[in-house]
N, C-alpha and C positions, 0 to 999 in steps of 0.2 A: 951815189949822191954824197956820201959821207966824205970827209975832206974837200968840198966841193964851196965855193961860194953859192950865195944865192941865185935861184934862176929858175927856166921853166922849160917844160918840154912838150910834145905831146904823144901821148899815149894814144895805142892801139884801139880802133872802134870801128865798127864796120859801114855807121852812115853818118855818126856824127863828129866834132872836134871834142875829144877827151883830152882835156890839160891836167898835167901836176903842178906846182908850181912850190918851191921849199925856198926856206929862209932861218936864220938863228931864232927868231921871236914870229907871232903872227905878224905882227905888222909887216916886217918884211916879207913872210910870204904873202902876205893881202896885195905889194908892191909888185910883186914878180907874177901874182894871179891878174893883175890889171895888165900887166905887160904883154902875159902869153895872150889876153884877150884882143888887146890891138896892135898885134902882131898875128893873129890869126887874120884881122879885115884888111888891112892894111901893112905898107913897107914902113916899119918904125926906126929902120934907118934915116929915113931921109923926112924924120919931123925934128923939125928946126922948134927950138923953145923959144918962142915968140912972144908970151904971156903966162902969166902964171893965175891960178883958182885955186879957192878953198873950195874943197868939197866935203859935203857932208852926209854921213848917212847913218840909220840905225836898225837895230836890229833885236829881237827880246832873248836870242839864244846865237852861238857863233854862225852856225849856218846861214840863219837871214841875214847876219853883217854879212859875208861874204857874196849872197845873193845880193843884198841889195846892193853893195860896194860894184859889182860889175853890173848887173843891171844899171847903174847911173852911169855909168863908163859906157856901154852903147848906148844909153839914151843920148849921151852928149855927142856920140857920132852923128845918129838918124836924126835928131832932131835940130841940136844944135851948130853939128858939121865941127866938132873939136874933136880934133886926134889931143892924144897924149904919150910922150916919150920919158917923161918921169913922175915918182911919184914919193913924199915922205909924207909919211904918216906917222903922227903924232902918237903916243900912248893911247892903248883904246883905253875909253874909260868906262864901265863896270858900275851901273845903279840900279835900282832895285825894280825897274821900269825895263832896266838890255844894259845893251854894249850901245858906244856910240865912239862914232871913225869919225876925226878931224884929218882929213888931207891938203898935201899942196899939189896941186899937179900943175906939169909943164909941159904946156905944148904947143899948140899950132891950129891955124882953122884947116879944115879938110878941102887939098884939092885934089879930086880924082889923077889928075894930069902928074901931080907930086908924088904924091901918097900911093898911089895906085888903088887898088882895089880886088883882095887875094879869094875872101869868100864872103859871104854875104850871112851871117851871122842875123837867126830868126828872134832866138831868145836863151838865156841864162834859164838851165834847169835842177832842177834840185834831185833827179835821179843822178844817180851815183856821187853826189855830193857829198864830200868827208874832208876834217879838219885832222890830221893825225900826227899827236906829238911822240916824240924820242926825244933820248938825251940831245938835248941842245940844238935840234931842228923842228921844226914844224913843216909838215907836207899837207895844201889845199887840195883836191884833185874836185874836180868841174868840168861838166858836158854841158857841152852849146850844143845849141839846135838848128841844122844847116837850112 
């Protein structure tokens, strides 16, 4: 990973989707943890940026930002049928209440026909969930539940 731009992979698990996902600051890995997440449901190839959303979420400690930040990211698939193929995220900001994530995200409404449809992603879990910094990288790693 080291020398490496930011991005995501997935890691070894024998029934569920175990992602890393690293970046220079969290933000960017929060960026690249939204991506590996829809790109596990869907081809994120072929989401056309069509519209743009603020998204918001918060959290009282890093882990539920990162929870809640993808939990709202399939919420907006199953419910609202929005893919997303990018993502900047603003400074999180740090008050005495949590962490709070301003995003932009770009993306597209979901058509199975388009998008496809890779695995069907139950829910965002907080087993094995870790935020792990080194010199000048930050690595998220996150289990989904098939």
């Amino acid at each position: 990973m080291r020398g490496r731009g930011p991005g995501y992979r997935s890691l070894e698990h024998v029934t569920d989707a175990f992602i890393e996902a690293w970046g220079p600051t969290f933000e960017v890995a929060l960026c690249q943890a939204g991506l590996g997440l829809m790109d596990t449901m869907v081809d994120t190839k072929k989401i056309s940026q069509i519209f743009s959303e603020t998204l918001r979420v918060e959290g009282h400690d890093e882990l539920e930002l990162v929870y809640n930040w993808l939990e709202e990211l399939l919420l907006s698939l199953e419910i609202r049928r929005r893919v997303f193929g990018e993502f900047k995220i603003r400074p999180i900001e740090s008050k005495c209440e949590g962490f709070h994530l301003r995003a932009e995200a770009r993306g597209d409404m979901y058509d199975p026909s388009v998008h496809g449809g890779k695995i069907e992603v139950k829910g965002v879990t907080y087993h094995l969930m870790e935020v792990l910094r080194e010199s000048g990288l930050v690595r998220i790693k996150y289990l989904l539940d098939l």
